[in-house]
The first five atom37 places (N, CA, C, CB, O) and aatype in JSON, in Angstrom:
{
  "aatype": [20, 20, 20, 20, 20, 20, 20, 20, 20, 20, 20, 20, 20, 20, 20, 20, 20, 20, 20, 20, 20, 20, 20, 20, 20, 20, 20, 20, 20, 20, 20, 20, 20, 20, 20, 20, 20, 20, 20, 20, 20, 20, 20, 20, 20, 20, 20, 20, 20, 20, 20, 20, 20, 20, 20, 20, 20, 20, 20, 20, 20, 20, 20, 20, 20, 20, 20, 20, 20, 20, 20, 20, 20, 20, 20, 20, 20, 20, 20, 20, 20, 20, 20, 20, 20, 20, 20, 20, 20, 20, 20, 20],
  "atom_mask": [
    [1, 1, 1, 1, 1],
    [1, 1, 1, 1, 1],
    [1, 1, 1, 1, 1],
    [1, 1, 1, 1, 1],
    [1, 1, 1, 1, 1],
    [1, 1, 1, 1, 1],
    [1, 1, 1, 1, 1],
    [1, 1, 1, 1, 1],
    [1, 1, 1, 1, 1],
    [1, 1, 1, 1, 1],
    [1, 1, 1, 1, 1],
    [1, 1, 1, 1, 1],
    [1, 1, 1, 1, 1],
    [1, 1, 1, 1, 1],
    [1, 1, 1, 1, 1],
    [1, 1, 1, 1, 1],
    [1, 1, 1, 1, 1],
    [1, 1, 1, 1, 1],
    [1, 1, 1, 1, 1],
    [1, 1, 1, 1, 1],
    [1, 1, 1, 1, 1],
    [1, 1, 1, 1, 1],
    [1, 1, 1, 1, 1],
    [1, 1, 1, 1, 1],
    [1, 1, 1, 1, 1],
    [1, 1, 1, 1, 1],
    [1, 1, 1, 1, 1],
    [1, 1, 1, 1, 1],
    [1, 1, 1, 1, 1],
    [1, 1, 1, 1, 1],
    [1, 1, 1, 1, 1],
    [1, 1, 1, 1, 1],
    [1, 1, 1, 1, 1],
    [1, 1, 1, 1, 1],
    [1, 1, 1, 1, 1],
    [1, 1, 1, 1, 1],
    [1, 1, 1, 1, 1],
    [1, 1, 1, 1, 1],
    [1, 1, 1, 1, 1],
    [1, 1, 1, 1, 1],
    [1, 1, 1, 1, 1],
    [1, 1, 1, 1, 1],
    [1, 1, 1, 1, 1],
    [1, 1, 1, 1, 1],
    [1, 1, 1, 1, 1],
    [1, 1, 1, 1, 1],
    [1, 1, 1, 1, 1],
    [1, 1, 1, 1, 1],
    [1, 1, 1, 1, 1],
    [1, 1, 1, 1, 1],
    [1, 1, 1, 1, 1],
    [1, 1, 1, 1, 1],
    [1, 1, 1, 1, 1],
    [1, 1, 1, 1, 1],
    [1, 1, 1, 1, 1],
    [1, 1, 1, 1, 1],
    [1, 1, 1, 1, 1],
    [1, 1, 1, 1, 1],
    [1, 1, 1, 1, 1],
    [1, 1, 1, 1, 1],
    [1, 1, 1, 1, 1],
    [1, 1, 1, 1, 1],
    [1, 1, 1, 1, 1],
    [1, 1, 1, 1, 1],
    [1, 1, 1, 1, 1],
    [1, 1, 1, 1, 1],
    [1, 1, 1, 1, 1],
    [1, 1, 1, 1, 1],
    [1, 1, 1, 1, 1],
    [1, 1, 1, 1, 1],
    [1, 1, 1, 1, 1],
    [1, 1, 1, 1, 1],
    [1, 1, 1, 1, 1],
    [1, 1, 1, 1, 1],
    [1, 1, 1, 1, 1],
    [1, 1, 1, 1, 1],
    [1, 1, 1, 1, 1],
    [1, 1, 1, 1, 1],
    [1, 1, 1, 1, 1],
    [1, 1, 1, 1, 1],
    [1, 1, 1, 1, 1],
    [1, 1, 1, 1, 1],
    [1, 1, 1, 1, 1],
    [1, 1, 1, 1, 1],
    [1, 1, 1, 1, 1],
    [1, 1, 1, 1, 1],
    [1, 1, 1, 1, 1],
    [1, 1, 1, 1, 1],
    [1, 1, 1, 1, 1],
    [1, 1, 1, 1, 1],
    [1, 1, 1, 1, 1],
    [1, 1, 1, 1, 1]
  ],
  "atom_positions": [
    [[62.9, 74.31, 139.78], [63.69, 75.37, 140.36], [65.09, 74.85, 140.68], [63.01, 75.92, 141.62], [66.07, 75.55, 140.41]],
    [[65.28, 73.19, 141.48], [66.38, 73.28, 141.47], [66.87, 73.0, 140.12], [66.81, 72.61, 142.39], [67.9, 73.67, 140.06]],
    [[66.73, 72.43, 139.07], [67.36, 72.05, 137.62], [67.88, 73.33, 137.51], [66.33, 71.54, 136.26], [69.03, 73.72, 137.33]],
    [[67.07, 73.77, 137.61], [67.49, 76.01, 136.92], [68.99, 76.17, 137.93], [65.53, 78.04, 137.91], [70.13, 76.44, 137.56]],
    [[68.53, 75.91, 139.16], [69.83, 76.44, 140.22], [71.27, 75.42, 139.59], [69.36, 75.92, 142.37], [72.45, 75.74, 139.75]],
    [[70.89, 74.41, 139.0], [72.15, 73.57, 138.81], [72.66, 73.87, 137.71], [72.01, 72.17, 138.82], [73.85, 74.07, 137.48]],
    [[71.51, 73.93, 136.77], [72.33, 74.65, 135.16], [73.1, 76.01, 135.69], [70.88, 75.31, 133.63], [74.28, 76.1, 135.36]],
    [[72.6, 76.94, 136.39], [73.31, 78.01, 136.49], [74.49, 77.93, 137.42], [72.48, 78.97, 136.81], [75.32, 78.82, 137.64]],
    [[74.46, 77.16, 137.74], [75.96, 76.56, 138.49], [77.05, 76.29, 137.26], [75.67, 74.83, 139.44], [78.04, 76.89, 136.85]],
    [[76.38, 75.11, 136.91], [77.34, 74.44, 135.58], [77.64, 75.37, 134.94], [76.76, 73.43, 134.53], [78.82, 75.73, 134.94]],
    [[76.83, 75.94, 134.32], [77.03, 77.12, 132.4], [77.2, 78.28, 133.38], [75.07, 77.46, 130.76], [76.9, 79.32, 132.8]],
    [[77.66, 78.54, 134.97], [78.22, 80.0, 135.22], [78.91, 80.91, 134.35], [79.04, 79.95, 136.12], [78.55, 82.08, 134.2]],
    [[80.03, 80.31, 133.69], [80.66, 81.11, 132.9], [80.27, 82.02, 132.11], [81.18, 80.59, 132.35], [80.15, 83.25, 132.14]],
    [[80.02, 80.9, 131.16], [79.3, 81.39, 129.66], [77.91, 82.26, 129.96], [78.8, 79.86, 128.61], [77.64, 83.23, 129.25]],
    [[76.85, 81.77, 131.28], [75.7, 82.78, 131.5], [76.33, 83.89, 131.99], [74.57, 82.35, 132.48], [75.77, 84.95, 131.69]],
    [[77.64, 83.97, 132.85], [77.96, 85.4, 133.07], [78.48, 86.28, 132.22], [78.69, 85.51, 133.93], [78.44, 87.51, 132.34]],
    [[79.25, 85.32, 130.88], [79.79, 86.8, 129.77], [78.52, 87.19, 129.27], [80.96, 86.45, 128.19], [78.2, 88.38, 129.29]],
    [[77.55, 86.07, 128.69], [76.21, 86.7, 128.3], [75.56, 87.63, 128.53], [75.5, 86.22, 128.44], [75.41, 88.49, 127.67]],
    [[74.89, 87.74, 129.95], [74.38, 88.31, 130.46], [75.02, 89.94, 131.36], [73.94, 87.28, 130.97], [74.37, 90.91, 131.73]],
    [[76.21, 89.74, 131.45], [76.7, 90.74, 131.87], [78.04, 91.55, 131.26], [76.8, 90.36, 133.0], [78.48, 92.69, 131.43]],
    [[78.46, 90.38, 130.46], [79.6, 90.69, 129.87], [80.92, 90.75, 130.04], [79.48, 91.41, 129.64], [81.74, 91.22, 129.25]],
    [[81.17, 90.09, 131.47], [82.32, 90.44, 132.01], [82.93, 88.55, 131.7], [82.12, 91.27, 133.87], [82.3, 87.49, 131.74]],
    [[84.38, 88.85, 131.43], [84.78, 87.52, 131.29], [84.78, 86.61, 132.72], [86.19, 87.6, 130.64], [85.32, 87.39, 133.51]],
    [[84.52, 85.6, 133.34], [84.74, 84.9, 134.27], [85.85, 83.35, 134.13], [83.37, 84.73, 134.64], [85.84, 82.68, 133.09]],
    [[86.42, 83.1, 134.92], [87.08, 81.83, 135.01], [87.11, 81.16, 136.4], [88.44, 82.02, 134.54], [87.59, 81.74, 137.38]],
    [[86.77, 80.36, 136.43], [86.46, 79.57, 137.58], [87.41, 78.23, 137.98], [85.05, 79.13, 137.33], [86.87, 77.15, 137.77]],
    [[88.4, 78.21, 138.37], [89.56, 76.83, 138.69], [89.46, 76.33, 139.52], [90.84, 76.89, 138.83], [89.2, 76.91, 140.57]],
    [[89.66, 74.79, 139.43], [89.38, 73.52, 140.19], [89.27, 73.99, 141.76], [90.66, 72.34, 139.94], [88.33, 73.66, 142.47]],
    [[90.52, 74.91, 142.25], [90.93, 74.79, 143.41], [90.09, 75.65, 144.51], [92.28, 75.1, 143.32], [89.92, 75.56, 145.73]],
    [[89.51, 76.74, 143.24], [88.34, 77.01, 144.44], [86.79, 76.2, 144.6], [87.91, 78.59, 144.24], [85.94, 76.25, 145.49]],
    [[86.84, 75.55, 143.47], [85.71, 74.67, 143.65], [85.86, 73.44, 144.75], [85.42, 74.08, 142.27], [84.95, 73.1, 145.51]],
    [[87.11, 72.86, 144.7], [87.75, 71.89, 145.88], [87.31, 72.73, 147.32], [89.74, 71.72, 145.71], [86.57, 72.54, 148.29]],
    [[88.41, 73.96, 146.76], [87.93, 74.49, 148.7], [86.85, 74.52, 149.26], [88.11, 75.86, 149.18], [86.51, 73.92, 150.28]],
    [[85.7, 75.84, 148.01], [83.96, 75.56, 148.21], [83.64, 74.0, 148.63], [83.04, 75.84, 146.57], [82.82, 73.88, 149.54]],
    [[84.07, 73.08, 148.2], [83.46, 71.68, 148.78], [83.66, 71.2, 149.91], [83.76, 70.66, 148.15], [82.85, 70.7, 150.69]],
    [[85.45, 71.44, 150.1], [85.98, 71.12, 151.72], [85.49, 72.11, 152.94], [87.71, 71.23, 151.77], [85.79, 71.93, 154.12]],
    [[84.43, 73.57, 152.26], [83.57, 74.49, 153.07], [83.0, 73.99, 153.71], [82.81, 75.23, 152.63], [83.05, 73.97, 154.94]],
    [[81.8, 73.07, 152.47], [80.73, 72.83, 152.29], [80.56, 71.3, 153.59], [80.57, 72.71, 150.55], [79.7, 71.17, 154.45]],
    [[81.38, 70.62, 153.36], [81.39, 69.76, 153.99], [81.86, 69.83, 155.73], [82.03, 69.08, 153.17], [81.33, 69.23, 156.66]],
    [[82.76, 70.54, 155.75], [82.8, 71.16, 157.21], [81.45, 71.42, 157.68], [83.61, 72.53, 157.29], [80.87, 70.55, 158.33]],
    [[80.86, 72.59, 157.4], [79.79, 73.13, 157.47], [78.52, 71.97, 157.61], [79.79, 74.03, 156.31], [77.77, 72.14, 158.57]],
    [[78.3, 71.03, 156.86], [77.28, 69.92, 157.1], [77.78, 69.13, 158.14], [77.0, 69.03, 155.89], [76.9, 68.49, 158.71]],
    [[79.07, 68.95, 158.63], [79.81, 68.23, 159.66], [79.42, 68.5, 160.45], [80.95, 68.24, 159.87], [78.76, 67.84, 161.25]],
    [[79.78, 69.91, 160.49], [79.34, 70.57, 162.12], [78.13, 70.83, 162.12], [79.98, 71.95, 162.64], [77.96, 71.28, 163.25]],
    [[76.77, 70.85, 161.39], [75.68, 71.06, 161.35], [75.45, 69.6, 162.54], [75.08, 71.21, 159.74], [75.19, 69.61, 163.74]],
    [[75.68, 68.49, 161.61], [75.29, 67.22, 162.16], [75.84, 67.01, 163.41], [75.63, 66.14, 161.35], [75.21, 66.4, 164.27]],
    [[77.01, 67.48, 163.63], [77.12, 67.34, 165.26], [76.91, 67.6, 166.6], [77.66, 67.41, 165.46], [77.07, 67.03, 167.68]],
    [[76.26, 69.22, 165.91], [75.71, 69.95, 166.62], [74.04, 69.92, 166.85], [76.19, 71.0, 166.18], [73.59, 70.5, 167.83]],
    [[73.3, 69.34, 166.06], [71.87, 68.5, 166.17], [72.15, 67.05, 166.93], [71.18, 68.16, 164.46], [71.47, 66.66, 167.88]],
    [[73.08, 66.44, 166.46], [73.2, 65.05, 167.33], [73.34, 65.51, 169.0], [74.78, 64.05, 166.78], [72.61, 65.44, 169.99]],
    [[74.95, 66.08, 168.65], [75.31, 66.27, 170.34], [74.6, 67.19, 171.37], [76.68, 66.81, 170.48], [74.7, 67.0, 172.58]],
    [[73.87, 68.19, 170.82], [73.09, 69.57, 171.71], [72.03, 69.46, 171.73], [73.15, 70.96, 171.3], [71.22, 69.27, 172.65]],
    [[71.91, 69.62, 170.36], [69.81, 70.23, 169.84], [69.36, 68.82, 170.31], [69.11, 70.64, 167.38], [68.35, 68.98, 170.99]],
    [[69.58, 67.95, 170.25], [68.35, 66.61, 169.8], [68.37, 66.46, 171.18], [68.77, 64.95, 168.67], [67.27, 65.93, 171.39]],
    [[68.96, 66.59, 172.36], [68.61, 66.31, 173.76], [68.16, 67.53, 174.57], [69.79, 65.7, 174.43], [67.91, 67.67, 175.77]],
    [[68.15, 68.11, 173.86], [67.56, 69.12, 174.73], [66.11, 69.27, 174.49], [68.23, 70.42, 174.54], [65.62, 68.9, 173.42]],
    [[65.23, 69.91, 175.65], [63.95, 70.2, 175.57], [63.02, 71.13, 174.75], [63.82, 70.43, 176.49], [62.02, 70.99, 174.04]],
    [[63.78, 72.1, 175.17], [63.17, 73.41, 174.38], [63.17, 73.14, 172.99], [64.01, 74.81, 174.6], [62.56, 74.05, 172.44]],
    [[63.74, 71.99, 171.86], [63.55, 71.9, 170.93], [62.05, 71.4, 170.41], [64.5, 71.38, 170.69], [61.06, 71.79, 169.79]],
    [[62.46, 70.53, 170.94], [60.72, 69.64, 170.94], [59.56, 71.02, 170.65], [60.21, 68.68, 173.13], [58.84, 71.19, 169.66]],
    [[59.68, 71.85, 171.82], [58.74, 72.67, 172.18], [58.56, 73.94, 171.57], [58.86, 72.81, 173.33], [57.57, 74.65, 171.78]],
    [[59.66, 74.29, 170.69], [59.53, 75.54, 169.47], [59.1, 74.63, 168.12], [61.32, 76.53, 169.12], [58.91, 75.33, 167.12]],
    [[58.92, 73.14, 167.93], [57.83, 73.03, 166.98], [56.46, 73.24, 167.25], [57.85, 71.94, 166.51], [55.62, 72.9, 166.41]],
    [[56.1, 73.81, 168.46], [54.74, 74.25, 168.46], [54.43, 75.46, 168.33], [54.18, 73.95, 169.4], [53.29, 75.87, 168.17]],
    [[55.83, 76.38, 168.4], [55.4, 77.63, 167.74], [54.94, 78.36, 166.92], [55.72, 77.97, 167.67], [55.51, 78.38, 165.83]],
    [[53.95, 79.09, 167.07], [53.27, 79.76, 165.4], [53.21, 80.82, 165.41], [51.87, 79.51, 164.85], [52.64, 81.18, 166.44]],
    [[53.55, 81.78, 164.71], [53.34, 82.81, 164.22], [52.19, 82.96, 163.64], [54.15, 83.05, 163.58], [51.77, 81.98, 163.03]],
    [[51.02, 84.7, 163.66], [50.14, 84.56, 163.21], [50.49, 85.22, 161.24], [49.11, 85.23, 164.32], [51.55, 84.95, 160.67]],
    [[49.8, 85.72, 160.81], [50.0, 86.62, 159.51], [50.87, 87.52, 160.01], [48.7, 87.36, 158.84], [52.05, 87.56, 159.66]],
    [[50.29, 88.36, 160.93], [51.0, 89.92, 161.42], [52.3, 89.47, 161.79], [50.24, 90.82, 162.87], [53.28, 89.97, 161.25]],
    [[52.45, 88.36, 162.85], [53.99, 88.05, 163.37], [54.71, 87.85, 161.66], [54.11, 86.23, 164.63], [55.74, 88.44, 161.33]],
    [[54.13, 87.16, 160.98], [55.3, 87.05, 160.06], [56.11, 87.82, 159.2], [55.06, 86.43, 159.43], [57.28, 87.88, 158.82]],
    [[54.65, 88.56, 158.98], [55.15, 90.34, 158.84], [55.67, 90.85, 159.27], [54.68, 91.24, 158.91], [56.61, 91.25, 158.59]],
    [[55.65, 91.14, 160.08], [56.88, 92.47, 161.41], [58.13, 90.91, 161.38], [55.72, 93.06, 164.27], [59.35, 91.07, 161.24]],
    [[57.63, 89.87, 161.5], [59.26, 89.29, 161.49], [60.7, 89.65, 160.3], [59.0, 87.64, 161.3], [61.94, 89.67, 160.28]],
    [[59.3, 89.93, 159.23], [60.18, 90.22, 157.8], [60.45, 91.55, 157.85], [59.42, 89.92, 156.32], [61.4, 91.79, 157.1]],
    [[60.05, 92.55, 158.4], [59.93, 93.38, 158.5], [61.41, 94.13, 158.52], [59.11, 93.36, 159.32], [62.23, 94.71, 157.8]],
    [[61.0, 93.5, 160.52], [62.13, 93.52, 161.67], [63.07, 92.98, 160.72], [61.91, 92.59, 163.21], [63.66, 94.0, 160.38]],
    [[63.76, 91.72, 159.86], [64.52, 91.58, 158.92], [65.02, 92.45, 158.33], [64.15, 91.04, 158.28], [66.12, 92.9, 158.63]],
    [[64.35, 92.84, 157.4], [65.19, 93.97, 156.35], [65.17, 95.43, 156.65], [64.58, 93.95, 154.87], [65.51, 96.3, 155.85]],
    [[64.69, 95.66, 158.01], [65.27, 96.95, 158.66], [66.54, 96.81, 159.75], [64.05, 97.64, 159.45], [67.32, 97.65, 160.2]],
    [[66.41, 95.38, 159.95], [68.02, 95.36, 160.88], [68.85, 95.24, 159.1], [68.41, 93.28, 162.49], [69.42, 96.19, 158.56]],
    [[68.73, 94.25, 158.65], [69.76, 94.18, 157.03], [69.98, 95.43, 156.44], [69.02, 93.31, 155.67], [71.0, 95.62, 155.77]],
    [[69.0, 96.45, 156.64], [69.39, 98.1, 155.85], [70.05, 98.81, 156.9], [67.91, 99.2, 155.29], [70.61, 99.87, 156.6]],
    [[70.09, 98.38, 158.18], [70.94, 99.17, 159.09], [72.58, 98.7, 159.32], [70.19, 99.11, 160.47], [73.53, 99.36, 159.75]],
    [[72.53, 97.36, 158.87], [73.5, 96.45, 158.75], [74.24, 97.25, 157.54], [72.96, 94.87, 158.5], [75.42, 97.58, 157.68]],
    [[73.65, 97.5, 156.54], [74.21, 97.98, 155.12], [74.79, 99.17, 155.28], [73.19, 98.14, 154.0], [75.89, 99.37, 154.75]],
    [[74.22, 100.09, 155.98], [74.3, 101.61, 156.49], [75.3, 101.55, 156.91], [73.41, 102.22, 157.44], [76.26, 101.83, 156.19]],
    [[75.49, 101.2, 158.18], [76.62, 101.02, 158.99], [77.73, 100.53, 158.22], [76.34, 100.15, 160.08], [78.74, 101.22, 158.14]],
    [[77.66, 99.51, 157.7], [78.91, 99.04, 156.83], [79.61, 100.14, 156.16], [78.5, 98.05, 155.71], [80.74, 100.55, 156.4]],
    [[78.67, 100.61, 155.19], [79.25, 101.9, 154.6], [79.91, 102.7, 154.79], [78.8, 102.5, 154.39], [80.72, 103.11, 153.97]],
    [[79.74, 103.16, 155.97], [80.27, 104.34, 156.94], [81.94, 104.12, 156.66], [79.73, 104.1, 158.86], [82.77, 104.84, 157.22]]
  ]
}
């Protein structure tokens, strides 16, 4: 699955005239930015597990949380009825 996710990264182009037909071009500079995103984003991930999450308590203690079948259901649920109300609203 990931090989698949990486080829379709690489051959974006060419799989998007294929498949959809529309020409695409993709230049260095947004791939640079996507990376200088990307890396912010893992920055502040890691600093924010080092400096907050990892001393605090309540972390420890939501790995014992479980959901049964039903919770995971109504969790997905509850998901894509807030996401279709999210969509709704946007529209407007």
């Amino acid at each position: 699955m990931g090989g698949l996710c990486l080829l379709g990264g690489v051959f974006s182009e060419p799989m998007t005239t294929l498949l959809f037909g529309l020409p695409m071009s993709i230049g260095a500079a947004s791939y640079s930015a996507k990376a200088w995103t990307y890396l912010l984003l893992v920055l502040t991930a890691v600093a924010l597990y080092f400096g907050l999450l990892k001393k605090r308590a309540w972390l420890k203690s939501s790995g014992r949380f479980e959901l049964t079948f039903n919770g995971i259901v109504a969790s997905q649920a509850g998901f894509f009825a807030f996401l279709l109300l999210y969509v709704i609203w946007q529209v407007r």
